[in-house]
N, C-alpha and C positions, 0 to 999 in steps of 0.2 A: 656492179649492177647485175641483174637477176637476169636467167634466160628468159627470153620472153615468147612465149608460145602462142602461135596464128594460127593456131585450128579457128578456123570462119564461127564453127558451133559452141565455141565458149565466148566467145566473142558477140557473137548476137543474141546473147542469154545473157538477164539480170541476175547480178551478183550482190550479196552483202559485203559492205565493207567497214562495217562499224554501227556502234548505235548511237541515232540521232541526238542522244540529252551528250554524249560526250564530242558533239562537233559543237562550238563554242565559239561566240565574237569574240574576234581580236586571236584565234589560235590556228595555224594551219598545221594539220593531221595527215600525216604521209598514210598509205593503202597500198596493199598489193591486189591484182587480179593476174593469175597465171601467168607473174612472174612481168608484168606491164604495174610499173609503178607510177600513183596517181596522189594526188594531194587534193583535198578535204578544207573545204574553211565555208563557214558562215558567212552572204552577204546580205544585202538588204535584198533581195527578192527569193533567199532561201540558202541552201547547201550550193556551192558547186563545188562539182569533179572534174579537176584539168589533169592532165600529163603531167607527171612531176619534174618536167624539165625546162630552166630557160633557153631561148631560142641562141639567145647570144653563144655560150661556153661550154653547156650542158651541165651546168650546176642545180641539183636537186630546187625545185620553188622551195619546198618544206624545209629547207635551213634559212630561207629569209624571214621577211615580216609580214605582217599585214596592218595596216593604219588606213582608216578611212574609206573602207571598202577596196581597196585597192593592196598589190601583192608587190612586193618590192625583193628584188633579189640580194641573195645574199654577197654576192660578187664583183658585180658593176652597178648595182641600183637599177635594174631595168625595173619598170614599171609598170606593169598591166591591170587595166581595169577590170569590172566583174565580168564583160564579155569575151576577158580574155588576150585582148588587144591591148599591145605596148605603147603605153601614150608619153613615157618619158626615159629619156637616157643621159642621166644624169651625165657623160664626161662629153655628149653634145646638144648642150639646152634648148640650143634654138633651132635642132634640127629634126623635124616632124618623121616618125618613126615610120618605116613601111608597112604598106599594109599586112605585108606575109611576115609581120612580125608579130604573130596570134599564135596561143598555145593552143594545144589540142584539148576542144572540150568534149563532156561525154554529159549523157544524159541521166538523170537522177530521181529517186523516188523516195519518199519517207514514211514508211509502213510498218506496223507494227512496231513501231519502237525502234528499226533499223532502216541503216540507209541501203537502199541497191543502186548498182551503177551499171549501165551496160557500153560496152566499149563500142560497139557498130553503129553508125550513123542512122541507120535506120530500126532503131529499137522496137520487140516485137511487143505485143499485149503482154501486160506486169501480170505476172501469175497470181492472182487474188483471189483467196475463199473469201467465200458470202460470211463468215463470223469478221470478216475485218471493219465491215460497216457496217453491223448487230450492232446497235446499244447495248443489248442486254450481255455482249458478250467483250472479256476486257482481256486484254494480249498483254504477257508477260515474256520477257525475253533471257533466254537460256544459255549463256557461252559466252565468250567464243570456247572452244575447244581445239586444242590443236593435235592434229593426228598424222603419222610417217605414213600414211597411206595416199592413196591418188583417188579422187574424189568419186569415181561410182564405184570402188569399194565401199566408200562409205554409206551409198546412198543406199549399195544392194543389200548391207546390213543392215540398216531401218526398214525394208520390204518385205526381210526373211522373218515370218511371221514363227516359225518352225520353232528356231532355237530361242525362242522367249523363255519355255518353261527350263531350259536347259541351262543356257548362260544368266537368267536372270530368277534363278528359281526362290520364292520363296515370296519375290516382288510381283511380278507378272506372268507365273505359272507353277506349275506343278510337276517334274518330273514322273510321277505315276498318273500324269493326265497328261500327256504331251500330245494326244492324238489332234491332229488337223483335219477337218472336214474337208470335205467339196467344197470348191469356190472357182469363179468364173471371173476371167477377167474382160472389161468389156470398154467399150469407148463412151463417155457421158456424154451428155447433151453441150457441155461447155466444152467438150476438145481432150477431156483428160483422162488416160487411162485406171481405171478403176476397179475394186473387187469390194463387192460389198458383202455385207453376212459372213465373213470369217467370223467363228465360235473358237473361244479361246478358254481354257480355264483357269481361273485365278484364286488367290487362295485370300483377296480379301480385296474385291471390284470396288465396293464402294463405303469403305471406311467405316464396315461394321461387324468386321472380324469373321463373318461367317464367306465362306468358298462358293463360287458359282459360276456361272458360264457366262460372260460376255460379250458381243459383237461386234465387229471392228472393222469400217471400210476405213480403203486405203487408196494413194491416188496417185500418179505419177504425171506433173505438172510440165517440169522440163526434164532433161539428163540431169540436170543438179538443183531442182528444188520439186518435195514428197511432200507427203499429210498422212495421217489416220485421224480417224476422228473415232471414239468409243462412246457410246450412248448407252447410257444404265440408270433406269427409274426413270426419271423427269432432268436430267442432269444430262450435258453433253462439252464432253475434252475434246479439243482437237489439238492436233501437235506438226507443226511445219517442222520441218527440217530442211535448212539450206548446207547447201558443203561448196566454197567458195572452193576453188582451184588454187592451191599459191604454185606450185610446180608439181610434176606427175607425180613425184611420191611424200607432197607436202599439202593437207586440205586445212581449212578452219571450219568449221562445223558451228554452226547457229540456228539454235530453236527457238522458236515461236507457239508459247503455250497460249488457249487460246479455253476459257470456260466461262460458263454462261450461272456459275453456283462458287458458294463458298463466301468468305472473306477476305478481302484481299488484302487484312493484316497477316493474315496464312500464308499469301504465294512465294515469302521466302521458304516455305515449306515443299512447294512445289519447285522450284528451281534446285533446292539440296536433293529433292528425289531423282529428278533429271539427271544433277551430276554425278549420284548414286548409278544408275543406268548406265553412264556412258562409261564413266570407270570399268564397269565392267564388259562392256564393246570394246574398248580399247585396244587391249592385249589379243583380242581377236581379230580385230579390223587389221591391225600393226603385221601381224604372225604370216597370214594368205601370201602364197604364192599359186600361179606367179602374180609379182605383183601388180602388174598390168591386167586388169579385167578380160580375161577370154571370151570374144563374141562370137567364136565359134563353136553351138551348141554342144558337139560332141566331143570337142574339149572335156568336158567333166561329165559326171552323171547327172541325174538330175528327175525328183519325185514328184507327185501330183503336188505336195503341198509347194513346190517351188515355182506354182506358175506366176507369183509374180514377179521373181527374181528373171525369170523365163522371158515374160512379158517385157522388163525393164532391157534385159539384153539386145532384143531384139530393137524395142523402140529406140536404143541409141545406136544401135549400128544403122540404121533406117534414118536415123538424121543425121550420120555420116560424121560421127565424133571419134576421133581418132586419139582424143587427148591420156593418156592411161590408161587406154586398150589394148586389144592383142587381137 
């Protein structure tokens, strides 16, 4: 079984743990969160997320079954219903199960196309942009990705606006235009930190070959779930990124494209560009040391165009995350 990590702050933060069209009646789907393994099944009132352990043995739930709304072990037949609670023990039938024979539930969300799970009983506000309940605006889901990095490395390489033209050149910049403007990072009206008006230049913004400058706020929701959004012409992308924890130097990475234009016989186009993208973050996210995120600024150096790298550092050491830091 996996270590399992009780930093309080990944714990009280929603996590993805799969996408909703692959949780399935009649199937239960095992999940990890920082190394706390959970099991997945479809019942009649939606998804739940319990503990993947029966109370009796500690045999995984996810090697048993499920028939009838109900989770049956793979061991002794213990039986629990969707609340969780053991209503039968198969080797004594007629003896009414106690009540602290309940698995640990967790609470659940079904959003953009993925499920989030947060492990703490008291769940905060689900991090939702305003394009999740746009009609006009239709979410396409990106990953999983798996990365030997610990998860705000990965997030502070989606923030570093910097090396776009450099690791991604030719897609989303230009090495003889790599210059970064002024930009400010600031607190929104919803709670999240943000920089709006980043100018970037691109060598082909809006799929008509000609090179130009584009705008790009960006937002930092929790320690492990971002956005940028890019608006050009009448057209606006946004792009979530979550980085699930599995252990300090193991994340899964899932995005959430989110556009209000196009076809969406196309958006297998837009997901190969994505994975195009990461491929090439990878070998960098992987590389950094040390591998624990330094939250102590003078640790490293550090330029104007890094302030939201700057901003992110600080905002998680300010919520006291200890998880794959330093």
């Amino acid at each position: 079984m996996a270590e399992v990590y009780q930093d309080p702050v990944v714990r009280r933060h929603w996590h993805v743990v799969g996408r909703s069209a692959e949780i399935t009646p009649g199937k239960l789907s095992p999940a990890t969160i920082a190394g706390q393994d959970i099991v997945l099944w479809r019942g009649a009132k939606g998804i739940n997320a319990w503990r993947d352990l029966c109370l009796h043995r500690g045999v995984p739930l996810s090697l048993g079954q499920l028939r009838d709304c109900r989770v049956h072990c793979a061991y002794h037949g213990w039986t629990y219903d969707e609340d969780g609670s053991c209503v039968h023990m198969p080797a004594h039938p007629s003896v009414k199960p106690p009540s602290k024979a309940k698995v640990q539930t967790y609470s659940v969300h079904e959003v953009g196309g993925l499920v989030w799970v947060c492990l703490d009983d008291n769940p905060p506000r689900f991090p939702a942009l305003p394009e999740f309940s746009d009609p006009s605006f239709r979410a396409v889901v990106a990953g999983p990705y798996e990365v030997k990095a610990g998860a705000p490395r990965v997030i502070e390489n989606f923030l570093d606006v910097a090396h776009l033209p450099i690791v991604h050149e030719g897609s989303l910049g230009v090495p003889g235009h790599a210059e970064i403007g002024v930009y400010q990072v600031e607190l929104s009206p919803e709670g999240f930190l943000e920089a709006r008006g980043i100018r970037v230049y691109q060598p082909d913004p809006d799929g008509t070959a000609k090179a130009g400058e584009v705008s790009y706020d960006y937002g930092i929701m929790t320690p492990f779930t971002v956005f940028l959004r890019k608006k050009h012409l009448d057209n606006c992308f946004s792009l979530l990124l979550h980085a699930t924890p599995l252990t300090e130097t193991a994340t899964r990475a899932w995005f959430i494209i989110l556009m209000d234009y196009g076809d969406p016989k196309n958006d297998a186009e837009a997901v190969a560009f994505q994975d195009k993208i990461f491929r090439q973050d990878l070998p960098i996210v992987e590389s950094q040391h040390p591998e624990r995120l330094p939250l102590d600024l003078a640790a490293e150096l550090h330029l104007p165009s890094d302030r939201l790298a700057i901003a992110y550092r600080k905002f998680i050491r300010e919520s006291g995350l200890t998880f794959a830091t330093a």
